[in-house]
N, C-alpha and C positions, 0 to 999 in steps of 0.2 A: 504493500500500500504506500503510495508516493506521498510526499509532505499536504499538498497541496489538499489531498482526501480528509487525510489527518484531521488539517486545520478544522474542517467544519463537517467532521465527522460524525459527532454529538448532534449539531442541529439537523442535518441531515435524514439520521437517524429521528427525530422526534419529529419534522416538519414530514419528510418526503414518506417515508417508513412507516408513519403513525403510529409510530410510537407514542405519543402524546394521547390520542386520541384513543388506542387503546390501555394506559394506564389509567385517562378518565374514567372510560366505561369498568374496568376494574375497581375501580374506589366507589361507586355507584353501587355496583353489584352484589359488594361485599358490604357495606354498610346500610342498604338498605332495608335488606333482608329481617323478619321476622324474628326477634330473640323467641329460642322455642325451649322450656326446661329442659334437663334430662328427664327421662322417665324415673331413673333412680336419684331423689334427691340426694344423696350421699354418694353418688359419682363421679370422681374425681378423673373423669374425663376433659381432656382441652377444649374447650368452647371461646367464643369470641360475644362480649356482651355489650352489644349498643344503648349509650346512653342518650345520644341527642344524634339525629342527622338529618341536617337543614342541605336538601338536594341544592335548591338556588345558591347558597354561597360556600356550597363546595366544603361542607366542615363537619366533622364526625365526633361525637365522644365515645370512648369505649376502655374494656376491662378485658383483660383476659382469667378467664376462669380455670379450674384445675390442679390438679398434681404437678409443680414445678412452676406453674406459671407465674412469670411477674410481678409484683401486688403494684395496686394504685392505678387511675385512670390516667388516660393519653388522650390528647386531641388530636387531628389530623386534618391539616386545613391544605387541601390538594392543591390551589393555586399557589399558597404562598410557598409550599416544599417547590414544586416548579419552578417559582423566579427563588429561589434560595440557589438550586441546584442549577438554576441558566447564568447566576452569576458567580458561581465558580467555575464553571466550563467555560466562561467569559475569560477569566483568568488566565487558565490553559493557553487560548487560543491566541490570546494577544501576545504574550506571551512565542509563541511561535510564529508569529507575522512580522515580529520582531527578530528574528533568527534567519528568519528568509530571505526578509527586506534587507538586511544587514550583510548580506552577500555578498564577496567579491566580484562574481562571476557574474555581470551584467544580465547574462542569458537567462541565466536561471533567476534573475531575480526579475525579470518580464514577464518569463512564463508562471511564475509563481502567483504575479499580480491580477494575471488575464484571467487565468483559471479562475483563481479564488473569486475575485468580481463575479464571474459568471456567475460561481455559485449564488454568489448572495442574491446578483438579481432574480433566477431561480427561483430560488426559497422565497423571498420576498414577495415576489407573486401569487405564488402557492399559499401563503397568510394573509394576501388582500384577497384569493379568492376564496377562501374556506372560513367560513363566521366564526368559528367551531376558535380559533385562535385570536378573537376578537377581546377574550375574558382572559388571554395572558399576554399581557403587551411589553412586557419585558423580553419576550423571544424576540421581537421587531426592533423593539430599543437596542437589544443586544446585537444585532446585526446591523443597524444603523453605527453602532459604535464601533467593530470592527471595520465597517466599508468605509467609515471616517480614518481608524490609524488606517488604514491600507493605503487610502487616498495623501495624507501626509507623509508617511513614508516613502512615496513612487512620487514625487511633486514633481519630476517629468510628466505625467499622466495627470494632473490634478484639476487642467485646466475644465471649467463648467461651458453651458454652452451659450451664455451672452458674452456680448460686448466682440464679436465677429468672431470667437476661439471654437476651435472643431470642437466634439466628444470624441476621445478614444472612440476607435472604433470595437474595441472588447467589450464594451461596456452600451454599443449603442442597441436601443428597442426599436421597436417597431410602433408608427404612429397610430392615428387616428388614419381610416379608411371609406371617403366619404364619394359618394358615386351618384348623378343624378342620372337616372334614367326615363329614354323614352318615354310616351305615354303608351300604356297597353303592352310594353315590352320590357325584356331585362336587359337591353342595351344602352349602354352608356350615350349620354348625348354631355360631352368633353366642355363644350360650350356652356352650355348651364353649370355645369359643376363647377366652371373656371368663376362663370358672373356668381352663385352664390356666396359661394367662399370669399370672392370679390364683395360681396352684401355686409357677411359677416365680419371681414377684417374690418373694414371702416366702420361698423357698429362699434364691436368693443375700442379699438383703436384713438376713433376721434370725435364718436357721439358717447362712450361710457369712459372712455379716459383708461382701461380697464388692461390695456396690454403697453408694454413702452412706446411712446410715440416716434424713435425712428425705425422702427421695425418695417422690414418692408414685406410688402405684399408677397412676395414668391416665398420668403420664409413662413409666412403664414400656411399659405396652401402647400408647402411641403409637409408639415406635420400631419395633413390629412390625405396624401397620398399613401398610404398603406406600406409605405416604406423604411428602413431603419433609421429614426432621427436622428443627422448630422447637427443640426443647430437648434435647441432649443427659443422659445418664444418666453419671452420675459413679462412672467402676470403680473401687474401692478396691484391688482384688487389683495385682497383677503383669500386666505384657504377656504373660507366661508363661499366669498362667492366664484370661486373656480367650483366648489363641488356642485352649484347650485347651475353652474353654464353647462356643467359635463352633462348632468343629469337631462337639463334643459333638450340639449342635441343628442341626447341618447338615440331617439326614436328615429332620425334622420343616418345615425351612422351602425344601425345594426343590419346585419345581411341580411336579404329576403330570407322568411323562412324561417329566421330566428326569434325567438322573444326576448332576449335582449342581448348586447352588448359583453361579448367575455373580454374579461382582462381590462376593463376600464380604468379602473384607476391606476392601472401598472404604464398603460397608455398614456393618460393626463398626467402624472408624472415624470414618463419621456419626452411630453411635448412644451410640458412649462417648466421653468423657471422663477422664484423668486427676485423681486425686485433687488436681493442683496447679493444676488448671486448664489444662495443656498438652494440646494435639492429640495424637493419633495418626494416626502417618502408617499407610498398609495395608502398605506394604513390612517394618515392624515387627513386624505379625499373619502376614505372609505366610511371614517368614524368621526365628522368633525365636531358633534356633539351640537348639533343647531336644527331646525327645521325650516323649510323652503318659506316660511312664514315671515321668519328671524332674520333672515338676510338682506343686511344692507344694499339697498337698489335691488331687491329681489325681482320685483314686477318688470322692471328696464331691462332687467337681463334675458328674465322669457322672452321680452318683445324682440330684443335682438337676436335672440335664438332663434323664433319665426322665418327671419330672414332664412334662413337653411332652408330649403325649400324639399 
C-alpha cells in the first residue's frame, strides 16, 4: 500500500467503505433492543442492560450484567466517539503530508499532492451527496483541514481560481451543464443557450451586483459548459444567497429524464469563488442553515434565475 493510500486510508475506509454508516446502524441495533430478564433471576449470565436510549441524539446509557462483568454504568454518545476518533486520525494524517510534502524528490512530492487532492475531492462529494454525514461534520472539517496543509505545503499548486490564475488541473471538476433545446426536441439550439447564459450573467453581474464586476462573459458560460473548470467565477453575494441561485436554476440544468441535479453543490463549488479568494466547500451550499425565505435579495435572485430559460 503506497503512502498516498495510507494518508487517507481511515476516511476512506469510513466515507467510501461505510464504515460509518455501518457502525451507526450497529449502535442502533444494539441499544435499542428490549432489556429482557433472565428466566433464572440468579443467572449470572453476561447480558447488556439499557438504561436510557434517545435514537435522535445518538446517546445510550447502559450496564453490563453478570459473572465478571464491569460494575457501574457507561454512556455512549456515537457522534461524539466519531469526531473524538476523526481527530486523532486527523493527527496521523497531517502528520504524514508533512513527511511527503517535505521530500527531496520533486516527483514524488507532485505525485503525492495530485493523488491525495483527488482523494479528498472524492470523498468530499461523496459527504455533500449522502445526508447520512450531514450529523458528523467534523469528517468535512477534517478534510477541509488537510486539503488546506496540503494546499500550503505544495504553494507551487496553491494558486485559486480569480484574479486570471488557472486551477491545477489535478484538482479541476466538472461544471454546471446547461443546454437549451429545440422546441419538441432534444437538440441543442447553441444560440439560445449562448443569449440565456448571456441573460443570466448580466442579471447577477450588473442588475444584483452578485458576481465580481470584471468578470467577463465567456468565463461565465464556461462554468456551464459541462466541462472541467479552469477558472473559477468570483461570488460577491453570501453563501446564503449562492445556495438560494443554485437551487433557483436547478430545474433549468438537470438532464431530461432526471429529477434533479447530482452532484450540485460539488458543482457550485467548482464554479464559485469567494470574494477573498477562499474555496467553498459543498457541505456549506448543502447545509447553510437559512430558508429560501431568509435570504437576503431572495425574490431578485428567483427573478434573475427566470432568465434561464
Amino acid at each position: 500500500m503506497n503512502k498516498r493510500t495510507l494518508a487517507l486510508e481511515y476516511f476512506i475506509r469510513l466515507i467510501e467503505h461505510h464504515e460509518l454508516v455501518n457502525r451507526r446502524e450497529a449502535f442502533h441495533r444494539t441499544y435499542s433492543k428490549p432489556n429482557i430478564p433472565p428466566k433464572n433471576p440468579f443467572s449470572q449470565e453476561h447480558r447488556l442492560v439499557v438504561h436510557k436510549y434517545d435514537a435522535e441524539r445518538e446517546i445510550a446509557v447502559y450496564e453490563h450484567k453478570g459473572f465478571g462483568s464491569p460494575e457501574g454504568r457507561y454512556e455512549s454518545e456515537f457522534g461524539r466517539e466519531i469526531c473524538d476518533e476523526v481527530a486523532d486520525e486527523l493527527l496521523a494524517v497531517k502528520a504524514l503530508v508533512l513527511e511527503q510534502l517535505s521530500s527531496s524528490e520533486q516527483l514524488k512530492r507532485d505525485v503525492f499532492y495530485s493523488h491525495v487532492m483527488t482523494d479528498i475531492e472524492r470523498l468530499t462529494s461523496v459527504l455533500a451527496e449522502e445526508e447520512v454525514f450531514a450529523r458528523y461534520s467534523c469528517i468535512a472539517a477534517a478534510l477541509l483541514e488537510i486539503k488546506d496543509l496540503v494546499l500550503r505545503c505544495a504553494p507551487q499548486q496553491t494558486e485559486k481560481g480569480s484574479d486570471d490564475k488557472p486551477i491545477p488541473a489535478e484538482t479541476q471538476a466538472t461544471g454546471f451543464h446547461y443546454r437549451c433545446f429545440k422546441e419538441g426536441s432534444l437538440q441543442e439550439d447553441k444560440s439560445l443557450t449562448r443569449s440565456h447564459l448571456g441573460n443570466l450573467f448580466y442579471g447577477l453581474r450588473d442588475t444584483l451586483e452578485l458576481i465580481e464586476p470584471t468578470t467577463p462573459l465567456a468565463d461565465f458560460r464556461a462554468i456551464f459548459s459541462g466541462k472541467p473548470v479552469k477558472k473559477r467565477v468570483v461570488w460577491m453575494g453570501s453563501i446564503n444567497q449562492l445556495w438560494h441561485f443554485v437551487n433557483s436554476i436547478e430545474p433549468k440544468l438537470t438532464p431530461p429524464g432526471h429529477k434533479k441535479l447530482t452532484g450540485k453543490w460539488v458543482k457550485a463549488a467548482a464554479c464559485f469563488t469567494k470574494s477573498d479568494g477562499e474555496d467553498i466547500a459543498p457541505q456549506q451550499l448543502q447545509y447553510p442553515g437559512v430558508k429560501a425565505t431568509g435570504v437576503h435579495m431572495g425574490r431578485e435572485i428567483q427573478e434573475v434565475a427566470t432568465l434561464l430559460k
